[in-house]
C-alpha positions as CSV (number, residue, x, y, z in Angstrom):
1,X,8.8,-4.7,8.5
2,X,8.5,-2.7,11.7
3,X,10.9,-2.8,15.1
4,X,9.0,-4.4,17.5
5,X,8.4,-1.5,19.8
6,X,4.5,-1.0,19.1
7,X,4.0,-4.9,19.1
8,X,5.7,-4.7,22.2
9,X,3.4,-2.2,24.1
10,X,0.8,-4.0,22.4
11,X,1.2,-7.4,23.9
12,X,2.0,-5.9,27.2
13,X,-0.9,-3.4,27.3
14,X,-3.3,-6.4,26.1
15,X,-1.7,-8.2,28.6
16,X,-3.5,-6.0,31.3
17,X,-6.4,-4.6,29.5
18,X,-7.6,-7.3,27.6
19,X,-8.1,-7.6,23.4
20,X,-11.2,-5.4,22.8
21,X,-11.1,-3.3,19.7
22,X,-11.6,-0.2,21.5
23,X,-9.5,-1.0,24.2
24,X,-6.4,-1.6,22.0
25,X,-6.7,1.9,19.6
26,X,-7.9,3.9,22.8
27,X,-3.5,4.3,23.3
28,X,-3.6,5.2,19.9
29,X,-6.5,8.0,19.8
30,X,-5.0,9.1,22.7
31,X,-1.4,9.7,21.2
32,X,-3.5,11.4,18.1
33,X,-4.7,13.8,20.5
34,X,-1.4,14.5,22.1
35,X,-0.1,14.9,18.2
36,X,-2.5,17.9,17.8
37,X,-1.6,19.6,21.0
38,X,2.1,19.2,20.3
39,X,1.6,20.8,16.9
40,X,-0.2,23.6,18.6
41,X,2.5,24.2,21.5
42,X,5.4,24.0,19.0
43,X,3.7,26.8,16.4
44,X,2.5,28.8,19.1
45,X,6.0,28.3,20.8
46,X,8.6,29.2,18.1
47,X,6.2,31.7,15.9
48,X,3.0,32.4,17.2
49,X,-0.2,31.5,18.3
50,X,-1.9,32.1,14.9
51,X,0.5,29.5,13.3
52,X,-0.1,26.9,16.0
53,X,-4.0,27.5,15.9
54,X,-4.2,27.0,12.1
55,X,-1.5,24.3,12.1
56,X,-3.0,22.3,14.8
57,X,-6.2,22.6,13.2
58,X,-5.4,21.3,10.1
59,X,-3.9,18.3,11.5
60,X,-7.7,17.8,13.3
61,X,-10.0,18.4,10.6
62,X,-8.6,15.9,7.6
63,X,-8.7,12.4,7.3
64,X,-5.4,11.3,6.7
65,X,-4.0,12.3,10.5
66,X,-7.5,11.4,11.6
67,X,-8.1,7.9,10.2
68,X,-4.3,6.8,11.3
69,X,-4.9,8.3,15.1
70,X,-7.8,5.4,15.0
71,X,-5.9,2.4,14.0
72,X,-3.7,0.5,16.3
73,X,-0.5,0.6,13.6
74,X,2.9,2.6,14.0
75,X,1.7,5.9,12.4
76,X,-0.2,7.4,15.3
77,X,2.7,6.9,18.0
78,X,5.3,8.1,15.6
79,X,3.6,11.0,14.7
80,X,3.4,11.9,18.4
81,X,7.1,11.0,19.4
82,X,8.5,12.7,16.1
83,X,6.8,15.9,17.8
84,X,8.2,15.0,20.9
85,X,11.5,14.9,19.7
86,X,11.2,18.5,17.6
87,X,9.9,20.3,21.1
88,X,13.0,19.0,22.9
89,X,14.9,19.8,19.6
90,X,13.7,23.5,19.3
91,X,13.8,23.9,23.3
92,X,17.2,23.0,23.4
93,X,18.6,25.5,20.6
94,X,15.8,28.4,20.5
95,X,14.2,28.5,24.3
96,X,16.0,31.3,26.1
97,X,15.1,29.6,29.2
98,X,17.6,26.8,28.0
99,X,20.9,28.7,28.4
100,X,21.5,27.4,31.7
101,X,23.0,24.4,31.9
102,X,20.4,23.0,33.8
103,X,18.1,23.7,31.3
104,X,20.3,22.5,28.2
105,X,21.0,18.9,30.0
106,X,17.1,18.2,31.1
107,X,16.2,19.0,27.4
108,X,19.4,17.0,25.9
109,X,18.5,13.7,27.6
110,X,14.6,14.2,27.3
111,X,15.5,14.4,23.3
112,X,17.5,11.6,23.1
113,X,14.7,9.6,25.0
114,X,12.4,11.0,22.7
115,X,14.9,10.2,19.9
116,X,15.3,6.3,21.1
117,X,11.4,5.5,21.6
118,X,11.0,6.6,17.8
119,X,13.4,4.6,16.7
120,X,11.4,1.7,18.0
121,X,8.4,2.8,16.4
122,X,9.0,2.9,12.5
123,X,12.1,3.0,10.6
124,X,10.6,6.1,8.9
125,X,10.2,7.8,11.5
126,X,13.6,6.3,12.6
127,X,15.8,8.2,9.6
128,X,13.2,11.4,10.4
129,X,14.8,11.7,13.5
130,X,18.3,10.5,12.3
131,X,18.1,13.6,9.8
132,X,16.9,16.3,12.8
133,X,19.5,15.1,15.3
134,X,22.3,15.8,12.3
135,X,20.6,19.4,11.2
136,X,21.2,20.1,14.8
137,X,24.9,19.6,14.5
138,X,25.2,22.7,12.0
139,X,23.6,25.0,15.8
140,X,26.0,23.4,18.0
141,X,28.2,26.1,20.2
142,X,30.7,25.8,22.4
143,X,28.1,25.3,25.3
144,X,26.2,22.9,23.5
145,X,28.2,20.8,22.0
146,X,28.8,18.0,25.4
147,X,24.8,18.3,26.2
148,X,23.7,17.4,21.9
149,X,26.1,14.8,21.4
150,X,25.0,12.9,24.9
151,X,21.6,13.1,23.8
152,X,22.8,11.0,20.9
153,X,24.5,8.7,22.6
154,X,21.4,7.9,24.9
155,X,19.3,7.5,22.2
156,X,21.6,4.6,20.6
157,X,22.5,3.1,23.7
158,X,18.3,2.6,24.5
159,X,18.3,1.2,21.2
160,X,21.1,-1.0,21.3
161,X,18.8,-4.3,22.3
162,X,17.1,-3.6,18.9
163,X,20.4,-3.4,16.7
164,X,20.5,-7.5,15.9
165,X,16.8,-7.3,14.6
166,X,17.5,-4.2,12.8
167,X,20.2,-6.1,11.2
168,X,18.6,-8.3,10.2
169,X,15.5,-6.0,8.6
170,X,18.7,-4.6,6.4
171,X,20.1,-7.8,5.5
172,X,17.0,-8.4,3.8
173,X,17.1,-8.2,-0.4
174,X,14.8,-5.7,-2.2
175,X,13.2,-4.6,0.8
176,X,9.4,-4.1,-0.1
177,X,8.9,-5.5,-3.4
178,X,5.1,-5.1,-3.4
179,X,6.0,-1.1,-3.1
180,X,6.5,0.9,-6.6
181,X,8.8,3.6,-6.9
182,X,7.5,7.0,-6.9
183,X,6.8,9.4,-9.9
184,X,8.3,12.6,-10.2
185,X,4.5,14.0,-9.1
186,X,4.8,11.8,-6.1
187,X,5.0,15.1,-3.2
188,X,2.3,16.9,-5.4
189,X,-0.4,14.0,-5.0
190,X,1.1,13.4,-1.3
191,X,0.2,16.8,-0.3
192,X,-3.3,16.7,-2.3
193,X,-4.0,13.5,-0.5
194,X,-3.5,14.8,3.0
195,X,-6.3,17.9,2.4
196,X,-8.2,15.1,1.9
197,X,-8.1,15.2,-2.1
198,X,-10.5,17.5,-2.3
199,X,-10.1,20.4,-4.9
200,X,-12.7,22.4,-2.3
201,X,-10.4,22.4,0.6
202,X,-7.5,23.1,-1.7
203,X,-9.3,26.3,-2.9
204,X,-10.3,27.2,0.6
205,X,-6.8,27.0,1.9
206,X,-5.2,29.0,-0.8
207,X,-7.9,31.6,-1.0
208,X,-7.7,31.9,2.7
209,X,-4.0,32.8,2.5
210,X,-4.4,35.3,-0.3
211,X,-7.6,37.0,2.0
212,X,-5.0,36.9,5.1
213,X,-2.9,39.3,2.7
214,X,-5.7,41.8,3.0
215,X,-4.9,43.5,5.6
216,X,-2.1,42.7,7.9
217,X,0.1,43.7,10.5
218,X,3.1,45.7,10.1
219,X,5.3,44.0,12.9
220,X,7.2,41.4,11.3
221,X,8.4,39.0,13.1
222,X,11.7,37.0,12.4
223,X,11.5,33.5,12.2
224,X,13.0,33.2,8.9
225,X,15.7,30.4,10.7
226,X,13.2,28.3,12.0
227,X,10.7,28.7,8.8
228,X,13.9,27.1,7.1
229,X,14.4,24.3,9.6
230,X,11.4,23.4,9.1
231,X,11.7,23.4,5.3
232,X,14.2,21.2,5.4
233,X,12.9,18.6,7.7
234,X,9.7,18.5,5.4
235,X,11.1,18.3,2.0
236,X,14.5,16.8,3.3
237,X,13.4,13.5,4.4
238,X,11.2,13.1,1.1
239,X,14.4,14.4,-1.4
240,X,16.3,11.0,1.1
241,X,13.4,8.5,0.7
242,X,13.1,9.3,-2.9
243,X,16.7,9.4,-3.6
244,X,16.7,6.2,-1.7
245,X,14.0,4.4,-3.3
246,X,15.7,4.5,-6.6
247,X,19.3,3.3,-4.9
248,X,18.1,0.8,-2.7
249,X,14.9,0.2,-2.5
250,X,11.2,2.0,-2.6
251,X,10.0,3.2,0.7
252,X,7.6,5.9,0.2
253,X,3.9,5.7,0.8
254,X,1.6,7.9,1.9
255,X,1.4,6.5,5.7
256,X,4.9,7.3,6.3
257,X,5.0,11.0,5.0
258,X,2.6,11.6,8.3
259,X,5.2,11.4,10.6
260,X,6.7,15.2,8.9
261,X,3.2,16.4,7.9
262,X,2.5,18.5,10.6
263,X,5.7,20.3,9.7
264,X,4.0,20.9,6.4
265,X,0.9,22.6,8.2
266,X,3.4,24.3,10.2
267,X,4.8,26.0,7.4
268,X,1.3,27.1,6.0
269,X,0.4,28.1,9.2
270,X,2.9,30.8,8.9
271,X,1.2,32.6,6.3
272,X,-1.2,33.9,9.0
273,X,1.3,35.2,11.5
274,X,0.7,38.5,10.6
275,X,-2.6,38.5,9.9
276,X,-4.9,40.8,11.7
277,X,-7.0,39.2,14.8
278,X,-10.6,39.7,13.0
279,X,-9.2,38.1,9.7
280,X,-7.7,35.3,11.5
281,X,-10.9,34.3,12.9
282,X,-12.7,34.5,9.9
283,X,-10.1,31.9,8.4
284,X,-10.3,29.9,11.3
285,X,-14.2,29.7,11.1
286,X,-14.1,29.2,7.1
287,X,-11.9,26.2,7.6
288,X,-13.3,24.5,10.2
289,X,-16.6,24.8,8.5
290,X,-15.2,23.2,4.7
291,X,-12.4,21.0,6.6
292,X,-14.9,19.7,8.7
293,X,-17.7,19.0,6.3
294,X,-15.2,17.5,3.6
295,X,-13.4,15.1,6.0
296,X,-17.4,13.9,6.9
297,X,-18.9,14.1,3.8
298,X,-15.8,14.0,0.8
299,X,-14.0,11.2,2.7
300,X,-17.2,9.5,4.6
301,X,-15.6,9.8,7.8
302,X,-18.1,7.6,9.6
303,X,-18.9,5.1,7.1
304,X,-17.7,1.6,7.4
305,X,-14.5,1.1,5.9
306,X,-12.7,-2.2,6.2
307,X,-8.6,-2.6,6.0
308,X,-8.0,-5.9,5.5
309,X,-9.9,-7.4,8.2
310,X,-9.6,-11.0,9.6
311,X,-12.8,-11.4,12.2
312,X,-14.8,-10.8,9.0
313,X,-13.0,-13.9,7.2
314,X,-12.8,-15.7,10.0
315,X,-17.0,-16.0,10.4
316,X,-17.8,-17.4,7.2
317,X,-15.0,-19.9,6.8
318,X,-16.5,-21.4,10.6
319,X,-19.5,-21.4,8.8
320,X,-18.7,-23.2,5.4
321,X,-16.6,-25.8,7.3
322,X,-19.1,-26.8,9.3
323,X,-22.0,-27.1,7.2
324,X,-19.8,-29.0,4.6
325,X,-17.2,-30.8,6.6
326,X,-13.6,-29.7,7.0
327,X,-12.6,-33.0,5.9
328,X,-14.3,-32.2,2.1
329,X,-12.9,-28.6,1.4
330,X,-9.4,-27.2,0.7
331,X,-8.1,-23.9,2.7
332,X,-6.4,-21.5,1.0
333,X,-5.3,-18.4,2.6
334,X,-2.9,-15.6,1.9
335,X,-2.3,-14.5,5.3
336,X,1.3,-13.0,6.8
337,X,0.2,-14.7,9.5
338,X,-2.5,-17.7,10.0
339,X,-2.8,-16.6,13.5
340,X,-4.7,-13.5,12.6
341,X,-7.3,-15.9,11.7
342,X,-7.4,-18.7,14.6
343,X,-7.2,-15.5,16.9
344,X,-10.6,-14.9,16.3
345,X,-11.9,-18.7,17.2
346,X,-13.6,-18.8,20.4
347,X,-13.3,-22.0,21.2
348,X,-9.6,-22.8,22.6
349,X,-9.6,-26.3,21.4
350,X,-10.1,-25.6,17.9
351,X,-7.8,-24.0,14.9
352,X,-7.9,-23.5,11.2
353,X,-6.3,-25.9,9.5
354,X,-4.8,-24.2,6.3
355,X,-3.4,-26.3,3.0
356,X,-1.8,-23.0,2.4
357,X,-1.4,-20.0,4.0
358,X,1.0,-18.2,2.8
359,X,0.4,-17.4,-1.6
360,X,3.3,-16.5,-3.8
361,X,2.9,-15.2,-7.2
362,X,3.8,-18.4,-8.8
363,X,2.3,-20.7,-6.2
364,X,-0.4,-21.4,-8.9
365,X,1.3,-24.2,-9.8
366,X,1.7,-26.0,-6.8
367,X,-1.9,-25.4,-6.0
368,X,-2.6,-26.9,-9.3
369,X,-1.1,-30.2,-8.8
370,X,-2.6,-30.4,-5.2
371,X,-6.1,-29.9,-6.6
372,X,-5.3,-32.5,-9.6
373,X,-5.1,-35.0,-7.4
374,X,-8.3,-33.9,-5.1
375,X,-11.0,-35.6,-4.5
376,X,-12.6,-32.8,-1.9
377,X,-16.2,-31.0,-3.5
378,X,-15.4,-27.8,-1.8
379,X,-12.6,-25.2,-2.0
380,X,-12.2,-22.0,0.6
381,X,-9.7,-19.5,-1.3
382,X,-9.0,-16.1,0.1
383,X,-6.5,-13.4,1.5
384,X,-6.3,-10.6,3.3
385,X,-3.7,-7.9,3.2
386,X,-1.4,-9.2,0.6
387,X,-1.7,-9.1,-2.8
388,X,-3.0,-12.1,-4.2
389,X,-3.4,-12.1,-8.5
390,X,-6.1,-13.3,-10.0
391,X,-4.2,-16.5,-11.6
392,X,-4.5,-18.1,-8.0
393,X,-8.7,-17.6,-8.2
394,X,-8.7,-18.8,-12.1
395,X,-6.5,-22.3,-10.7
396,X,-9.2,-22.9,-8.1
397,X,-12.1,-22.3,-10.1
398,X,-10.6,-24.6,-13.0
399,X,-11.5,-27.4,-10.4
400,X,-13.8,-25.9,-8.5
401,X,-15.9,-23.8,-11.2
402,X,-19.2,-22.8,-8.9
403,X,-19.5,-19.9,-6.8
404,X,-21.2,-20.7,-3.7
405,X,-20.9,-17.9,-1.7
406,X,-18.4,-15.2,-0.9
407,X,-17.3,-11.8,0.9
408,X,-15.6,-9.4,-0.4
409,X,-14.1,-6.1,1.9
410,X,-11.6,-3.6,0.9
411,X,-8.3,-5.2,0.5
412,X,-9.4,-8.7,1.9
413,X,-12.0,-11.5,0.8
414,X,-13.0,-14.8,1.3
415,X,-14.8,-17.5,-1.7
416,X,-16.6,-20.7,-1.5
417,X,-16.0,-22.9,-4.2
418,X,-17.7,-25.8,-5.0
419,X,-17.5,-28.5,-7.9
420,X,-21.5,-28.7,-7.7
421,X,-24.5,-26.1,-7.5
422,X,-25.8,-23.4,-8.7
423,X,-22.9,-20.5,-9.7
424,X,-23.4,-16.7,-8.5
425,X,-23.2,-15.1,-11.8
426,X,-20.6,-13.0,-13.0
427,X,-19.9,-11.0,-16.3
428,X,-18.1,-11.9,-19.1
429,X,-17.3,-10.0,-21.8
430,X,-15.0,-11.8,-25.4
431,X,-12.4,-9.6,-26.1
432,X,-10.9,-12.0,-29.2
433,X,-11.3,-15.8,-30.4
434,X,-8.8,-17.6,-32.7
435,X,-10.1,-20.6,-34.4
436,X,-7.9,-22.2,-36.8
437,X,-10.7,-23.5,-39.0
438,X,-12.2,-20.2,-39.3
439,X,-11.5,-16.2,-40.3
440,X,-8.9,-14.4,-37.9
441,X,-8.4,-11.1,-39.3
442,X,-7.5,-9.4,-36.5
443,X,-4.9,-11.4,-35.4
444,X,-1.4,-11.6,-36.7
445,X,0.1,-15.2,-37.5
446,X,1.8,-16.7,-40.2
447,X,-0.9,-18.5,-42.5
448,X,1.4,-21.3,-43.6
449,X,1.4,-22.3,-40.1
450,X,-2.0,-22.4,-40.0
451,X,-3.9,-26.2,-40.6
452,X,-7.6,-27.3,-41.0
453,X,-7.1,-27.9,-37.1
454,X,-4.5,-26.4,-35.2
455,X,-2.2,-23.7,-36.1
456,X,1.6,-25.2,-35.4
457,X,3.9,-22.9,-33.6
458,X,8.0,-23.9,-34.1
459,X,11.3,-23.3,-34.4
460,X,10.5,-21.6,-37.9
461,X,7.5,-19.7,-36.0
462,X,7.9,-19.1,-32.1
463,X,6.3,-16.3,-32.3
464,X,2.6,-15.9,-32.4
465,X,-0.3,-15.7,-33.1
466,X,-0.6,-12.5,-31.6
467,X,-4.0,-10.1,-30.8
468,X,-3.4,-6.6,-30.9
469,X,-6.5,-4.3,-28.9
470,X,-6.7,-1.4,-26.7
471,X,-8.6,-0.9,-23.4
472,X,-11.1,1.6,-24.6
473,X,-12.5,-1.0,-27.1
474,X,-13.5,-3.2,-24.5
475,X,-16.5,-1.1,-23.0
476,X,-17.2,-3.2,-20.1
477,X,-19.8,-1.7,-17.3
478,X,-17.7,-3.5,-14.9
479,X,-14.2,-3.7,-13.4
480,X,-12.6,-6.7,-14.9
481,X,-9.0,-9.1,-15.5
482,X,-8.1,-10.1,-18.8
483,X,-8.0,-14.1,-19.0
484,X,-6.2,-15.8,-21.8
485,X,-7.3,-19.4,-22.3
486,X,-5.3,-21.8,-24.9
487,X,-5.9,-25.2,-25.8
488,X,-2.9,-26.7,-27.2
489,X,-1.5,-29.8,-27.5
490,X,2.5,-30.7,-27.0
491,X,5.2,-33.4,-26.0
492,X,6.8,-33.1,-22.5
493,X,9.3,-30.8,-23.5
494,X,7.4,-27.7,-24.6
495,X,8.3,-24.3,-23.4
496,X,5.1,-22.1,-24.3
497,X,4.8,-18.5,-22.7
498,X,1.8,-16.5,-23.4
499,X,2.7,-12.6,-22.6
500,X,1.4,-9.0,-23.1
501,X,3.2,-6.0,-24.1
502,X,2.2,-2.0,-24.6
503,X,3.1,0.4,-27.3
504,X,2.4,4.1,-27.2
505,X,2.5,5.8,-30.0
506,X,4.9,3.5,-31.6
507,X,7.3,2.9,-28.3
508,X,7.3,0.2,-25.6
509,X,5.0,1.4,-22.7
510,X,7.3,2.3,-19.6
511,X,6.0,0.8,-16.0
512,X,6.8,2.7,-12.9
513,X,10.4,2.0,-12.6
514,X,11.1,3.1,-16.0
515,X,11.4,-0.8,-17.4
516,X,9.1,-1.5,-20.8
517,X,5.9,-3.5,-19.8
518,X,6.0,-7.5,-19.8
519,X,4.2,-9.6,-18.0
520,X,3.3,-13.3,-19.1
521,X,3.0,-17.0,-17.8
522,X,4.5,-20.5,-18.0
523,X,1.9,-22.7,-19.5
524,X,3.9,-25.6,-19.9
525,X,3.1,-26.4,-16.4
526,X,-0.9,-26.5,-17.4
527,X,-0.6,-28.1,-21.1
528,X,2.3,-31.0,-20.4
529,X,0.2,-32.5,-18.0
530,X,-1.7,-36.3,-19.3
531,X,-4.9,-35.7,-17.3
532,X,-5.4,-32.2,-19.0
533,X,-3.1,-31.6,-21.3
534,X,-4.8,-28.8,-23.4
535,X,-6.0,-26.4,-21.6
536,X,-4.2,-23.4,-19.9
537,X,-5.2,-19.7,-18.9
538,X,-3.3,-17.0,-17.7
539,X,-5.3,-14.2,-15.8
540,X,-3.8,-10.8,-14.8
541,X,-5.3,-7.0,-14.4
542,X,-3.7,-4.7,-16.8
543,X,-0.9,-2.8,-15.7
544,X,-2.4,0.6,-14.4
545,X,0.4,2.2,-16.7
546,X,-1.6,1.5,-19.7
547,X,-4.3,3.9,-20.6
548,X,-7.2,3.8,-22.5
549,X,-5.9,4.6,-26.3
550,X,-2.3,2.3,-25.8
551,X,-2.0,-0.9,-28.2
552,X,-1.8,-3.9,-25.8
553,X,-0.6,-7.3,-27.4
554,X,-1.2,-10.6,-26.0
555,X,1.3,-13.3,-28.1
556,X,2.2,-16.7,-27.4
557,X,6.1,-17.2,-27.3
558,X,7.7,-20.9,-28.1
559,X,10.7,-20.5,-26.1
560,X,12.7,-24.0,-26.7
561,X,10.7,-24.2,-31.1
562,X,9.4,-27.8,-30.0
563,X,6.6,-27.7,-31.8
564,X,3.2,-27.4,-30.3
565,X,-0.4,-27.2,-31.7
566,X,-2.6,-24.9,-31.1
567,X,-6.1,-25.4,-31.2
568,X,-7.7,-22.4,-30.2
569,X,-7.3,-18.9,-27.8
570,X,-9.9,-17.0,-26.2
571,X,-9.3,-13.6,-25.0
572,X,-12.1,-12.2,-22.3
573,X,-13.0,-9.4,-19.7
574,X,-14.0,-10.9,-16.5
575,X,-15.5,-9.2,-13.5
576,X,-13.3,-9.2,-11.0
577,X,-14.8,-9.7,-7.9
578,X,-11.7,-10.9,-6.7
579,X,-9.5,-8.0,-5.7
C-alpha cells in the first residue's frame, strides 16, 4: 500500500498525455535525472565538488537507481523529493546566505512543501523525512526556531486530505505479510546490491579509496557535523525500519532503502575530498569505466527484463479464448486488480470474464470443488505480481492434466490447460514411494500398522509414515517443487495433514522470523470427497532456509485418530515451470 499521490499525477498526467509506455515513465526518467543533479549540488554544496562528482556518479552508473528512474512506481519521485527536502534542510541550517530572515522563511516553507509532496509519495520515504525534520530540532536556535516549526506545520496541513486513507493503511493487521523480516546481514547485502552485486565494482571502489590516500592534500576541511548528519540519516532510518519490522511489522526491501542511498554515496564520496586533482581524475575515469561496463554487462542493462507484466498475459488469454470458446474454459487469475488485464483489450465492448481473480493460499479448495463439478475442456490459470504456490497449478492440472501452451516471464505467467491433447513435457524426478505390499526401508512407520493393502493410521498411530531425505540427494538438472501424492481411503470425519519439517544437526531448522520450519496441508478436503475420495497431493517449494545437507521430513499427521487407510505415497521433484 502506497498514498495515492503518484496514482494521482498518474491519472491526471495520462489524462492529458495519453497511456503510452514511454509517455507515462518519461516523468519518471526525468525525476531520475533531477535525483543525480541534486546529489551533485548537495555534495558539491556542503563539502566539495570532489564529493558531489563521485557521489552523483555513483548514483548514474549502477543499476539499482538506474532501473527504478525507468519504471513508473514511487521510487523514482521519492528519491528526487527526499533530495529536495535535504537541500532545503541543509540550506536552512548550514547556507550562510540563510541568516537573514528572508532567507530562513523562503527555505522553511519550500522544506515543508518538499516535506508534504513526500509524504504523498511512499510511506518510506514518509518516516525518512519524519526522521530529518526531528534531527533538525536538536540545530534549532533562537532565530530558527518560529521558521522550522512552520515548515512542519505546512507540511501536515498539505497532508491533512490524506490522513483518513492513511488511517486506514495503519488500521490494517500485519501489514505486508508476503514481506520476511530481515537478517542480521540485511544492510551488508543491501549495500552489495546497490554496486550492482558485483565483487568487481566492490574492489574498484575500495581500491580507489585506498589509491586516493596516496597523495593528498593537506587542507582539511571540517565537515565532520555534516559527515555525521548524514550518518545518521543513512543508518538511522534502517536501525527504525528494522527495529520496526520485528515490533510491528516487516517493511524493508531493497526498493525502499533507495530513497537514503544517495546519502550512502555521499558519505563515500567524502573519502575523496582531499584528494589531489590528478588522482581524482584518475578515480573518476576508473569508475566510470568498471561502473559503466558492469551495470551493461554484470546486470544486462539493456536486455529484456519483465516485472510482472500484464499486456504480455493479456495476448495469449485473447488468443486461447477465442480459438476455444470462452464459454468452454475456466479463468483463473491472481491479479490485485483484474483491470490491469481488461486495460489492455482494445475493443471497448469487450472484458475478461474472470471465475477468479483474486488467489489466496488456501483458495485450492474452492477451486477444487468448482472444477469437480465442470464440464469445460479447457482451463486458463495464471498470475502476475503476487505470489501464487504451486498447490493452485497441481488442483488445475488434477482436472485439467495437459499442457497446451503457456508463457512464462519474471514474476508473472499464464498456462493453457486442457483435459485433451498432447502435454508439453516436463521433468519428473521420484524422490520416495511407499507401497504397503512391498519393502519401505527408508521410511519410518510402525509395521504392525502395516496390512497386505493399506497401512492403517489411528488413534494408536497418528503419526506416520514418515520419509526422511535431504536436498542434495535429489540431483535434479532442474528447478523443481516437491509434490506429495496419497491415496487413502477414510469416512467423512477424517482429519489427515501431510507436513514437512527440517533438522540441522539435530535441531528444528529456524525460518526467517526465528519460528522452527512447518509447512503442511489439509487433505481431508481432497480424500472425503465420494467422486474421488483417494487421492490428494500437496505441492510446495522448499523453504529457502533449508540447505543442501539438512534432514527434511515429509509425515502424515491423523489429527482427530479416525482411522484412515493408506494405500500408497509418492514423493517427487517436479519442474517448476510455474513460478
Amino acid at each position: 500500500m502506497h498514498p495515492g499521490g503518484v496514482q494521482f499525477f498518474e491519472e491526471f498526467w495520462a489524462s492529458i498525455f495519453g497511456t503510452k509506455e514511454w509517455v507515462l515513465r518519461f516523468p519518471f526518467v526525468i525525476m531520475g535525472l533531477f535525483s543525480i543533479c541534486l546529489t551533485y549540488k548537495i555534495g558539491r554544496r556542503f563539502f566539495d565538488c570532489k564529493t558531489g562528482v563521485f557521489a552523483s556518479t555513483l548514483l548514474t552508473i549502477t543499476y539499482f537507481p538506474v532501473i527504478h528512474s525507468e519504471l513508473a512506481r514511487p521510487y523514482s519521485p521519492g528519491l528526487f523529493f527526499v533530495l529536495l527536502s535535504t537541500w532545503f534542510w541543509f540550506n536552512f541550517f548550514f547556507n550562510n546566505n540563510s541568516q537573514n530572515n528572508k532567507s530562513k522563511w523562503i527555505n522553511a516553507i519550500c522544506l515543508g512543501i518538499s516535506f508534504s509532496i513526500t509524504m504523498y509519495i511512499h510511506y518510506f520515504a514518509f518516516m525518512l523525512v519524519l526522521f530529518m525534520g526531528l534531527s533538525g530540532l536538536f540545530f534549532i536556535k533562537k532565530s530558527t526556531i518560529i521558521p522550522y516549526l512552520t515548515s512542519g506545520l505546512i507540511s501536515i496541513l498539505l497532508f491533512f486530505p490524506h490522513i483518513e486513507i492513511t488511517y486506514y493503511h495503519l488500521s490494517i493487521e500485519n501489514g505486508l505479510q508476503w514481506l520476511s523480516r530481515p537478517e542480521g546481514s540485511w544492510l551488508l547485502k543491501f549495500i552489495f546490491y546497490s554496486i550492482n552485486d558485483s565483487y568487481i565494482l566492490l574492489s574498484t571502489i575500495v581500491f580507489l579509496i585506498i589509491f586516493g590516500r596516496i597523495k593528498r592534500n593537506e587542507k582539511n576541511k571540517k565537515n565532520v557535523k555534516k559527515t555525521l548528519i548524514f550518518c545518521l540519516w543513512f543508518f538511522g532510518i534502517y536501525i527504525i525500519a528494522f527495529t520496526f519490522s520485528y515490533l510491528k511489522s516487516p517493511i524493508l526491501k531493497f526498493p525502499v532503502m533507495l530513497f537514503p542511498l544517495p546519502f550512502l554515496f555521499i558519505l563515500i564520496g567524502r573519502f575523496f575530498e582531499r584528494t589531489t586533482n590528478i588522482i581524482f581524475n584518475i578515480s573518476f575515469v576508473i569508475l566510470i569505466i568498471v561502473g559503466t561496463s558492469s551495470t551493461i554487462f554484470e546486470k544486462e542493462l539493456f536486455g529484456n527484463k519483465h516485472f510482472g507484466v500484464f499486456r504480455e498475459l493479456t495476448e495469449p488469454i485473447i488468443q486461447w479464448q477465442s480459438k476455444h470458446g470462452k464459454e468452454n474454459t475456466h479463468l483463473f487469475m491472481n491479479l490485485n486488480n483484474p483491470d490491469y488485464l481488461n486495460f489492455y483489450i482494445q475493443k471497448t465492448n469487450e472484458k475478461l470474464l474472470f471465475d477468479k481473480h483474486l488467489i489466496g493460499f488456501k483458495d485450492h479448495i474452492s477451486i477444487r470443488k468448482e472444477l469437480m463439478k465442470s464440464n469445460k475442456d479447457y482451463c486458463i490459470i495464471g498470475y502476475s505480481s503476487r505470489l501464487t504456490l504451486p498447490q493452485i497449478y497441481e488442483t488445475c492440472k488434477e482436472f485439467y492434466p495437459v499442457i497446451l501452451d503457456y508463457k512464462k516471464l519474471n514474476n508473472c505467467a499464464v498456462f493453457l490447460l486442457s483435459k485433451y491433447g498432447k502435454s508439453k513435457k516436463t521433468n519428473k524426478q521420484i524422490i520416495a514411494e511407499f507401497h504397503p505390499e512391498k519393502q519401505n526401508d527408508e521410511w519410518i512407520y510402525k509395521k504392525n500398522q502395516l496390512t497386505k493393502n493399506f497401512y492403517l493410521s489411528d488413534t494408536s498411530n497418528i503419526y506416520g509414515p514418515n520419509i526422511i531425505f535431504q536436498s542434495e540427494d535429489i540431483n535434479c538438472k532442474f528447478q523443481y517443487y516437491i509434490r506429495a501424492y496419497i491415496e487413502a481411503e477414510s469416512n467423512i470425519k477424517n482429519e489427515l495433514t501431510v507436513n514437512l519439517t527440517a533438522t540441522r544437526n539435530g535441531l528444528p531448522v529456524k525460518d526467517i522470523n526465528g519460528k522452527n520450519i512447518w509447512i503442511g496441508c489439509d487433505l481431508e478436503n481432497m480424500i472425503n470427497y465420494p467422486k474421488l475420495n483417494e487421492k490428494s497431493y500437496f505441492s510446495f517449494s522448499l523453504p529457502k532456509e533449508i540447505k543442501p545437507k539438512d534432514n527434511i521430513q515429509i509425515s502424515l499427521w491423523n489429527r482427530n485418530g479416525f482411522p484412515v487407510e493408506i494405500k500408497y505415497i509418492k514423493i517427487e521433484a517436479i519442474e517448476n515451470i510455474w513460478n
